[in-house]
Biopython code that builds the backbone (N, CA, C, O; Angstrom):
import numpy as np
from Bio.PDB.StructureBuilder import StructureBuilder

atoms = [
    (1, "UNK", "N", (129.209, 87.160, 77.338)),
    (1, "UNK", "CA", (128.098, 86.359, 77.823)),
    (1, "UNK", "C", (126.812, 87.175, 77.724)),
    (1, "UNK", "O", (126.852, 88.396, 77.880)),
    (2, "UNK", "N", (125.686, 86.538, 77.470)),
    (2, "UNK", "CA", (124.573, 87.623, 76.733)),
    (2, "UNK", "C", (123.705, 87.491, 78.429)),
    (2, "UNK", "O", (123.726, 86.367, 78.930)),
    (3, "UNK", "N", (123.296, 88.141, 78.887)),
    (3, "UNK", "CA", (122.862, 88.315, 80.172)),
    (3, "UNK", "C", (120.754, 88.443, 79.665)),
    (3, "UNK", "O", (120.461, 89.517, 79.140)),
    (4, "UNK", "N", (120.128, 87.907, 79.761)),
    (4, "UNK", "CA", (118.597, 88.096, 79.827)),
    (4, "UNK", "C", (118.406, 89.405, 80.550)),
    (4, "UNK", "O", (119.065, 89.567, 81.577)),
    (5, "UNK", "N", (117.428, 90.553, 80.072)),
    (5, "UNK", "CA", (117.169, 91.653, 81.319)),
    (5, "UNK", "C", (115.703, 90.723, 81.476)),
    (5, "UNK", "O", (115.220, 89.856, 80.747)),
    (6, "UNK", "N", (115.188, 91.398, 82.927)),
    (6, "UNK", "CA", (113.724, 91.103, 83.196)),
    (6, "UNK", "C", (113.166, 91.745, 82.272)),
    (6, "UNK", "O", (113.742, 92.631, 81.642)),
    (7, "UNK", "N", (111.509, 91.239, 81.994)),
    (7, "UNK", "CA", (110.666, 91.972, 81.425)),
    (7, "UNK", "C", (110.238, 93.362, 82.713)),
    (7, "UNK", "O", (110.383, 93.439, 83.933)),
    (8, "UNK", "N", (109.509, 94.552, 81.361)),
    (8, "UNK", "CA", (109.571, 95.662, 82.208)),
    (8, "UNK", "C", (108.172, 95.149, 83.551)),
    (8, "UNK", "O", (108.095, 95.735, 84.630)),
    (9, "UNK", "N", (107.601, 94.457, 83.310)),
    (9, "UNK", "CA", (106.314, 94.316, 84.326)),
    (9, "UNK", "C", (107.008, 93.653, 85.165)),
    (9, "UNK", "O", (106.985, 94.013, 86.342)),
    (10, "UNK", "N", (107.858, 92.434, 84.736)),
    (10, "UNK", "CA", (108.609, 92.161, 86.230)),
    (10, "UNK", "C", (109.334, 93.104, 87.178)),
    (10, "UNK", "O", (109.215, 93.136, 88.403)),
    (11, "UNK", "N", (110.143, 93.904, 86.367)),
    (11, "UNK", "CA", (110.750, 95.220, 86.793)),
    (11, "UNK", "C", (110.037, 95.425, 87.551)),
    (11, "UNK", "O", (110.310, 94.695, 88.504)),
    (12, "UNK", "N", (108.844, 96.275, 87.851)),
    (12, "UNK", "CA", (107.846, 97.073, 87.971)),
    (12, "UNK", "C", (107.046, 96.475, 89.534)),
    (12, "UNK", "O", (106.776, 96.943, 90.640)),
    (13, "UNK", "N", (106.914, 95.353, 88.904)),
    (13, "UNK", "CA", (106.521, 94.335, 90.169)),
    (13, "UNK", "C", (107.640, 94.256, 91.683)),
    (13, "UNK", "O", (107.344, 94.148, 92.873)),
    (14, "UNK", "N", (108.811, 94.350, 91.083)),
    (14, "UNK", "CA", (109.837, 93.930, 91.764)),
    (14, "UNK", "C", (110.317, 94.999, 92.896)),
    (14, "UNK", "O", (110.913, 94.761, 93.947)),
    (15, "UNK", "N", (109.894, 96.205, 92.388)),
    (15, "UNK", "CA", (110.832, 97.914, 92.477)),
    (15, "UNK", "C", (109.140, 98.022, 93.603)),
    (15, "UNK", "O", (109.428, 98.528, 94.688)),
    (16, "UNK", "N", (107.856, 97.719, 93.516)),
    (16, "UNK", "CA", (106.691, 97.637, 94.290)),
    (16, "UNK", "C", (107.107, 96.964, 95.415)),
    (16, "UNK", "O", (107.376, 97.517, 96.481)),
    (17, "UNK", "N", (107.160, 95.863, 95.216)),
    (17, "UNK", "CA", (107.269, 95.039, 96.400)),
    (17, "UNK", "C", (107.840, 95.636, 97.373)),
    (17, "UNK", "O", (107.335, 96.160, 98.366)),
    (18, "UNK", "N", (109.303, 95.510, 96.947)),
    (18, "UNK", "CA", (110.226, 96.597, 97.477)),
    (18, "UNK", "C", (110.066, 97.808, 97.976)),
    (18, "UNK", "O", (110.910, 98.175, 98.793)),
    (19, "UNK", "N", (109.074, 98.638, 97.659)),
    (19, "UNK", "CA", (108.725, 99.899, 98.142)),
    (19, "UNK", "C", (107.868, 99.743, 99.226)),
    (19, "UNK", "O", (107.830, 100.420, 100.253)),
    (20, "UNK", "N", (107.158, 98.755, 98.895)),
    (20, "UNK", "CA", (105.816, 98.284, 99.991)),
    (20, "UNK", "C", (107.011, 97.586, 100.923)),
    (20, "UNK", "O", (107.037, 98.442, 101.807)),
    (21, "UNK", "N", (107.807, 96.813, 101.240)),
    (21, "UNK", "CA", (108.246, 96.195, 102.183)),
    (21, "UNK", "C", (109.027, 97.475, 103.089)),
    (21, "UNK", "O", (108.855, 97.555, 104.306)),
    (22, "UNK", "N", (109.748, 98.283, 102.465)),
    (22, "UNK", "CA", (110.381, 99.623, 102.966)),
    (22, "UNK", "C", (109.526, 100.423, 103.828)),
    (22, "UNK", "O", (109.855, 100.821, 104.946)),
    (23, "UNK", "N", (108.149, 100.688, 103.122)),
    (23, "UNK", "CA", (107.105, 101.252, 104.359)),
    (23, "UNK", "C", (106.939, 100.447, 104.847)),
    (23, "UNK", "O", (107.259, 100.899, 105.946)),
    (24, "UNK", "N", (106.598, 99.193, 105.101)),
    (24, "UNK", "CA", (105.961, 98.516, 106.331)),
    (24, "UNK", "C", (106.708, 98.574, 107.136)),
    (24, "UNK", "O", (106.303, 98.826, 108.271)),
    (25, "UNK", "N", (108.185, 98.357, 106.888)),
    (25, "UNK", "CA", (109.267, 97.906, 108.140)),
    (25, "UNK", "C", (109.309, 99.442, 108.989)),
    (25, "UNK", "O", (109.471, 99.372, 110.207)),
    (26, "UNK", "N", (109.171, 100.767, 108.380)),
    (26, "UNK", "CA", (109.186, 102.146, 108.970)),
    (26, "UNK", "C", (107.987, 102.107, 109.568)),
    (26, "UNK", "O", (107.868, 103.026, 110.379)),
    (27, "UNK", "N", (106.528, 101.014, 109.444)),
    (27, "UNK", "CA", (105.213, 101.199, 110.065)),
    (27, "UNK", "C", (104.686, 102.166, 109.779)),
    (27, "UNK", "O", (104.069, 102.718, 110.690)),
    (28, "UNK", "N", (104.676, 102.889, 108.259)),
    (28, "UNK", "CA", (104.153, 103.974, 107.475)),
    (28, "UNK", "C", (102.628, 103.453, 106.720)),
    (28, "UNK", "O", (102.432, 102.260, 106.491)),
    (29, "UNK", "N", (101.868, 104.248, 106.469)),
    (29, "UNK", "CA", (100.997, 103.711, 105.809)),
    (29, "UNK", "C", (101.462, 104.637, 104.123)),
    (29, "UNK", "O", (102.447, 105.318, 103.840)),
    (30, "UNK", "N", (100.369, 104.288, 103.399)),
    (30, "UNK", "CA", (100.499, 104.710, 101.923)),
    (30, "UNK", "C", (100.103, 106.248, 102.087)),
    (30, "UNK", "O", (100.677, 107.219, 101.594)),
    (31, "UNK", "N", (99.447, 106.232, 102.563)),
    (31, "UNK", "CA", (99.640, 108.047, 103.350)),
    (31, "UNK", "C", (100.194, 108.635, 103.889)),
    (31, "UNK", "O", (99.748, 109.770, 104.058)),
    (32, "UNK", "N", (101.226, 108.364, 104.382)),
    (32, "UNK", "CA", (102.011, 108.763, 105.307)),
    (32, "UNK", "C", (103.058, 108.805, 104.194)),
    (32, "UNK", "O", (103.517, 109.941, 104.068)),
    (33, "UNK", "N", (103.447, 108.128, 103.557)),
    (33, "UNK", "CA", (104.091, 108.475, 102.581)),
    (33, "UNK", "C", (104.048, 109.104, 101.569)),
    (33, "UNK", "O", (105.096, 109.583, 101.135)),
    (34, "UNK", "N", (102.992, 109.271, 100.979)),
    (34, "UNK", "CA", (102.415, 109.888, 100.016)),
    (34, "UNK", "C", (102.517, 111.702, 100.502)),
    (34, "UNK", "O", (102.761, 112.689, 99.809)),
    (35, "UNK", "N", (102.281, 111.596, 101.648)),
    (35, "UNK", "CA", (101.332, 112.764, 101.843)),
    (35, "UNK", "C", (102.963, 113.908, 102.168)),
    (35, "UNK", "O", (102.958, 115.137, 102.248)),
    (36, "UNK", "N", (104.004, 113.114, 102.274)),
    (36, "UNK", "CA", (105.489, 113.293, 102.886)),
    (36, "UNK", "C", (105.633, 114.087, 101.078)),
    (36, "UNK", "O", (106.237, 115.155, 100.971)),
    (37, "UNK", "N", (105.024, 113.418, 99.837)),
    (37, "UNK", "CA", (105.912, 113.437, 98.960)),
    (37, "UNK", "C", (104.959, 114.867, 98.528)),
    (37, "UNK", "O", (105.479, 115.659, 97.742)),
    (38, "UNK", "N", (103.745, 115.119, 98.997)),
    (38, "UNK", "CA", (102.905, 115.830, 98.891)),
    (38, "UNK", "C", (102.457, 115.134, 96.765)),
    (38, "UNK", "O", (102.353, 115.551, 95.612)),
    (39, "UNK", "N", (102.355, 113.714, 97.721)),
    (39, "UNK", "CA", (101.172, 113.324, 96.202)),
    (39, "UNK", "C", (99.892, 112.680, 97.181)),
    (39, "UNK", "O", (99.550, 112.763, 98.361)),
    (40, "UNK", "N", (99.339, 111.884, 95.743)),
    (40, "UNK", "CA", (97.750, 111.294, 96.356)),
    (40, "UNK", "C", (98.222, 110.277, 96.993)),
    (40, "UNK", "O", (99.448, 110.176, 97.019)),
    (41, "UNK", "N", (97.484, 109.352, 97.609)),
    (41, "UNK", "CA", (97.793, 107.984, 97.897)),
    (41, "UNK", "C", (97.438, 107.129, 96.661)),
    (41, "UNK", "O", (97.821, 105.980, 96.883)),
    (42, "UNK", "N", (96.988, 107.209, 95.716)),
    (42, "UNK", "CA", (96.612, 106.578, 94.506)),
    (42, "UNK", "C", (97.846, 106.436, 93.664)),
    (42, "UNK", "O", (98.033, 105.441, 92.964)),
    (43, "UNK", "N", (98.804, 107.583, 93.748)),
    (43, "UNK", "CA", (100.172, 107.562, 93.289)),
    (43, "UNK", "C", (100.949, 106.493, 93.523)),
    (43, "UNK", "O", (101.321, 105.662, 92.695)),
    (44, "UNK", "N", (101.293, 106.552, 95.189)),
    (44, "UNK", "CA", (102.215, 105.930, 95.369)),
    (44, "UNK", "C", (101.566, 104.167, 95.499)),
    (44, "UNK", "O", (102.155, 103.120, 95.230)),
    (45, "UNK", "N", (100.241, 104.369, 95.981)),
    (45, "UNK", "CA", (99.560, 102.369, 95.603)),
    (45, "UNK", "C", (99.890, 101.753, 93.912)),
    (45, "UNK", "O", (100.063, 100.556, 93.684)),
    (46, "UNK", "N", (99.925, 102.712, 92.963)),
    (46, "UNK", "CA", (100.455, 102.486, 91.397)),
    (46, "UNK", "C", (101.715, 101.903, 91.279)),
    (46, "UNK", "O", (102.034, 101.041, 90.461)),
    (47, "UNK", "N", (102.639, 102.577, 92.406)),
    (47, "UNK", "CA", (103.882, 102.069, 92.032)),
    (47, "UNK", "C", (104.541, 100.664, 92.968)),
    (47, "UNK", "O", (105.483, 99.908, 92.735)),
    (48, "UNK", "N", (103.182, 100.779, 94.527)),
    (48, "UNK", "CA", (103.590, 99.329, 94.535)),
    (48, "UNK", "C", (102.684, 98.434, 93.841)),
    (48, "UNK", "O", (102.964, 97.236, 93.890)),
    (49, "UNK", "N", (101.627, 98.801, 93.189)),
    (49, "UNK", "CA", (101.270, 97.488, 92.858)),
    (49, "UNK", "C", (102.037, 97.094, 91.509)),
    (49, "UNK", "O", (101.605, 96.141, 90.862)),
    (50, "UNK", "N", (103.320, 97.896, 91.004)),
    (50, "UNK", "CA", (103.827, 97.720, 89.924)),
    (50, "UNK", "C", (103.134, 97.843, 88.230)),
    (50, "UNK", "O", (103.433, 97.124, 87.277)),
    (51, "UNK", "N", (102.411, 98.678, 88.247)),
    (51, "UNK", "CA", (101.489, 99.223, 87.686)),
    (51, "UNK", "C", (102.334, 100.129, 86.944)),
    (51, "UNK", "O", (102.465, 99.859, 85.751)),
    (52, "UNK", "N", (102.971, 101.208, 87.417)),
    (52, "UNK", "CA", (103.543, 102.440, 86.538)),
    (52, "UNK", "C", (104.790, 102.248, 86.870)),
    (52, "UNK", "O", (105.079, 101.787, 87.974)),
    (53, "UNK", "N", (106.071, 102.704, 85.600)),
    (53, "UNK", "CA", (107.189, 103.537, 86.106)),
    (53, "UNK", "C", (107.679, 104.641, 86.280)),
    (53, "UNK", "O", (107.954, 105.622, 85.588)),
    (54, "UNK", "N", (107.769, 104.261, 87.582)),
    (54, "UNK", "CA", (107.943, 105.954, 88.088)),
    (54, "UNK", "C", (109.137, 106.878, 87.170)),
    (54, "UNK", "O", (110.069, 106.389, 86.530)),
    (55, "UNK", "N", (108.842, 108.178, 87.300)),
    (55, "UNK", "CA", (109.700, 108.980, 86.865)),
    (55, "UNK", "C", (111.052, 108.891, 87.607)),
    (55, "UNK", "O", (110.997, 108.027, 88.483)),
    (56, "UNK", "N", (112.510, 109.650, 87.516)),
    (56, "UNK", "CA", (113.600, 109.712, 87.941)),
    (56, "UNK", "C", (113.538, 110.264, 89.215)),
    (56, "UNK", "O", (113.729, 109.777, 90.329)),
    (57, "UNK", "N", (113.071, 111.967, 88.630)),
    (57, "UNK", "CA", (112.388, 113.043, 89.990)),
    (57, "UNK", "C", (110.817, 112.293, 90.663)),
    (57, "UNK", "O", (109.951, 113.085, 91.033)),
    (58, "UNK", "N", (110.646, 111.342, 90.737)),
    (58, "UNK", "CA", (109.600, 110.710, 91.481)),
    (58, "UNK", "C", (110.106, 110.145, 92.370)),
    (58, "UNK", "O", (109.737, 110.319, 93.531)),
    (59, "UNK", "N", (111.327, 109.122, 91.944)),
    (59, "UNK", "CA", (111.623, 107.991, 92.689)),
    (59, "UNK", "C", (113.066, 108.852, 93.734)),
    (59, "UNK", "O", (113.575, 108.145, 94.603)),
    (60, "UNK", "N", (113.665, 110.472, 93.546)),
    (60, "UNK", "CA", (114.183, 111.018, 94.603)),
    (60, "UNK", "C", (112.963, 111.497, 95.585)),
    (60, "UNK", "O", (113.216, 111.392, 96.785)),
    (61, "UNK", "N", (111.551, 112.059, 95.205)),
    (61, "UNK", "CA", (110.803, 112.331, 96.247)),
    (61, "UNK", "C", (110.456, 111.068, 97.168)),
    (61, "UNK", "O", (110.307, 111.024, 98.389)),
    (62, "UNK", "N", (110.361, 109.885, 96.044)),
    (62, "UNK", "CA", (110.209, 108.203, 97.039)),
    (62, "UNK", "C", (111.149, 108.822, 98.037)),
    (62, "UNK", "O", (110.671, 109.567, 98.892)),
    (63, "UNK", "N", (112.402, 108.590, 98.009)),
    (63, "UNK", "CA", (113.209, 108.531, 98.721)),
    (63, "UNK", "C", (113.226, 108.826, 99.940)),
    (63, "UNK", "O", (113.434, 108.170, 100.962)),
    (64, "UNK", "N", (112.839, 110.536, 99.605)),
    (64, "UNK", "CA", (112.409, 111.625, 100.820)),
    (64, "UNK", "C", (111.607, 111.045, 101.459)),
    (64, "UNK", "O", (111.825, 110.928, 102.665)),
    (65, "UNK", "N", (110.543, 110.545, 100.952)),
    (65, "UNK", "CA", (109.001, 110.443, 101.438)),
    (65, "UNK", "C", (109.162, 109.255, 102.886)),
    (65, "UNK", "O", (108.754, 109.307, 104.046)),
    (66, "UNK", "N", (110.011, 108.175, 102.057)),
    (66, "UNK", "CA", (110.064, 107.086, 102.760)),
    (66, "UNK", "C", (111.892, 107.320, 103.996)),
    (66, "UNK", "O", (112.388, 106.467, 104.733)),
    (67, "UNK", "N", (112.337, 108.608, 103.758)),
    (67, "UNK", "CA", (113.619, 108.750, 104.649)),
    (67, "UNK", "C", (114.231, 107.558, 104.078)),
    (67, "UNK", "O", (114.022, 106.593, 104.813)),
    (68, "UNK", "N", (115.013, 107.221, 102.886)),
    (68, "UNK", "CA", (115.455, 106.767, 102.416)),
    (68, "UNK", "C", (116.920, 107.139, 101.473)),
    (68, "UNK", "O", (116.814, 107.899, 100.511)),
    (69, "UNK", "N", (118.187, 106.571, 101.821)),
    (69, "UNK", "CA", (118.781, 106.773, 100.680)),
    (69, "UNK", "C", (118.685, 106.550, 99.531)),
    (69, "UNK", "O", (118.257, 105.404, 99.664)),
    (70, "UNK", "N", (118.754, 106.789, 97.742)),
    (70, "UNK", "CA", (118.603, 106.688, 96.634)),
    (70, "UNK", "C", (118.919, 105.735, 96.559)),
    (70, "UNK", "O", (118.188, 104.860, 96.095)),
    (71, "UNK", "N", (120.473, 105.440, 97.101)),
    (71, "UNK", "CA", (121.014, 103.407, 96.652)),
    (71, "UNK", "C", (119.975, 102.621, 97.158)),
    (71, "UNK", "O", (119.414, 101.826, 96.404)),
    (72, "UNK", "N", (119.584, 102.744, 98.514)),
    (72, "UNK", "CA", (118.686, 102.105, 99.447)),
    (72, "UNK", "C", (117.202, 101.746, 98.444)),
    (72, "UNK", "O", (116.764, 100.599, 98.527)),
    (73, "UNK", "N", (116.600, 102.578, 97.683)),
    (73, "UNK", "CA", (115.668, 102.792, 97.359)),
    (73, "UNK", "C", (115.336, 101.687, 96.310)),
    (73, "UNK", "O", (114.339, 100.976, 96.190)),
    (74, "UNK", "N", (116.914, 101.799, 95.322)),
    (74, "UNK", "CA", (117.142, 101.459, 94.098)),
    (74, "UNK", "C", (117.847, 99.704, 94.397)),
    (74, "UNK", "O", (117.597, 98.724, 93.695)),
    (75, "UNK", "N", (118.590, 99.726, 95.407)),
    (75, "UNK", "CA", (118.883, 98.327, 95.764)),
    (75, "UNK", "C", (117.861, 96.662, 96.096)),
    (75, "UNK", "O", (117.836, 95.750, 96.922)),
    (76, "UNK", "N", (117.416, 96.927, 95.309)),
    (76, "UNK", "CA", (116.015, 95.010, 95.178)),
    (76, "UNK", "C", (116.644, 94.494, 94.118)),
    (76, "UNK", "O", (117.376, 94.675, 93.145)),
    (77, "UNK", "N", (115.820, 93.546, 94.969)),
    (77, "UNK", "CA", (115.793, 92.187, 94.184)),
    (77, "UNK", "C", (115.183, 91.832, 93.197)),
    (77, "UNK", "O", (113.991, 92.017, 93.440)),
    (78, "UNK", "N", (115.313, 91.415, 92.191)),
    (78, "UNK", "CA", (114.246, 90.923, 90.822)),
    (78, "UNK", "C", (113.810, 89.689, 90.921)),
    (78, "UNK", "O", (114.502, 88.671, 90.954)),
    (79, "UNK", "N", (112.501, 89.784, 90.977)),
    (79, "UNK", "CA", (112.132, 88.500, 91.102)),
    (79, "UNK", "C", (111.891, 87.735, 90.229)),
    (79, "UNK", "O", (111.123, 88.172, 89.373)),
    (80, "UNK", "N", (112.318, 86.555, 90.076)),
    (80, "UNK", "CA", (111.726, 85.840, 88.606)),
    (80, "UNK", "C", (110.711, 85.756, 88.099)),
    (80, "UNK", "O", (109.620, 85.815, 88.665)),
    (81, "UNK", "N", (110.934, 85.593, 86.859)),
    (81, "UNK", "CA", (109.118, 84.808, 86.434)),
    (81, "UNK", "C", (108.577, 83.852, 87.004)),
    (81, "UNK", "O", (109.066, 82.733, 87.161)),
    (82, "UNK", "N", (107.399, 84.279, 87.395)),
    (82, "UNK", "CA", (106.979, 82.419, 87.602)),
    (82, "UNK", "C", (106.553, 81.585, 86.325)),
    (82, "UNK", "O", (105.960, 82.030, 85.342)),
    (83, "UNK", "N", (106.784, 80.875, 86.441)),
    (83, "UNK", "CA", (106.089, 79.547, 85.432)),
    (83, "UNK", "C", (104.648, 79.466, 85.719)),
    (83, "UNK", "O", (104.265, 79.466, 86.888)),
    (84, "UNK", "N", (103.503, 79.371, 84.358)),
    (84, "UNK", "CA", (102.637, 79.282, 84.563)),
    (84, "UNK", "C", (102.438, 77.875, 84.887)),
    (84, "UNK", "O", (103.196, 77.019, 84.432)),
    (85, "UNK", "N", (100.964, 77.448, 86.033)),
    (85, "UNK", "CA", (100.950, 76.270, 86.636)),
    (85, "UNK", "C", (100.537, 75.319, 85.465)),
    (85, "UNK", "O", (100.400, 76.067, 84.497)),
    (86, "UNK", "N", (100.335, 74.340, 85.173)),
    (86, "UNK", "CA", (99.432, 73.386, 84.337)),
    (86, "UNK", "C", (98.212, 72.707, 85.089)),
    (86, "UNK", "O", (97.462, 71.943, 84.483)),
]
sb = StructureBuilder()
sb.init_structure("model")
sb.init_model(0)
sb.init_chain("A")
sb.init_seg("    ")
for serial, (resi, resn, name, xyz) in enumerate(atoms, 1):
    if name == "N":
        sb.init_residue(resn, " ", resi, " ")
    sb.init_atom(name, np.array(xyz, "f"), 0.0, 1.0, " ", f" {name:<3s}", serial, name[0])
structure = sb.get_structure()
């Protein structure tokens, strides 16, 4: 059965969200995390706004940053495409 992957911007979008919902529920700001991973806050706002993909050794400092397990980190949801409106 031929399985569709997401496109990589959905990816990207999806793995953000997800990161942003993980700090809010800890009541972290983008600094507080950032500053854990000893990066900028410009870093880690890139990767939720789904903008960049992160490196391998990025997304174990995520981890740290946010007191997170790796599965935990890596476990989201993909969100679909939306359909453009008419």
């Amino acid at each position: 059965m031929l399985r569709l992957l997401p496109t990589k911007k959905i990816l990207q979008k999806s793995f953000g969200n997800h990161v942003k919902e993980l700090r809010s529920k800890k009541n972290l700001t983008q600094i507080d995390v950032s500053s854990k991973m000893n990066k900028d806050q410009q870093s880690l706002q890139r990767v939720e706004s789904g903008n960049v993909s992160p490196s391998l050794y990025y997304l174990f400092e995520l981890a740290e940053g946010l007191d997170v397990s790796i599965e935990e980190l890596m476990c989201f949801k993909i969100e679909k495409k939306k359909k453009k409106e008419k």
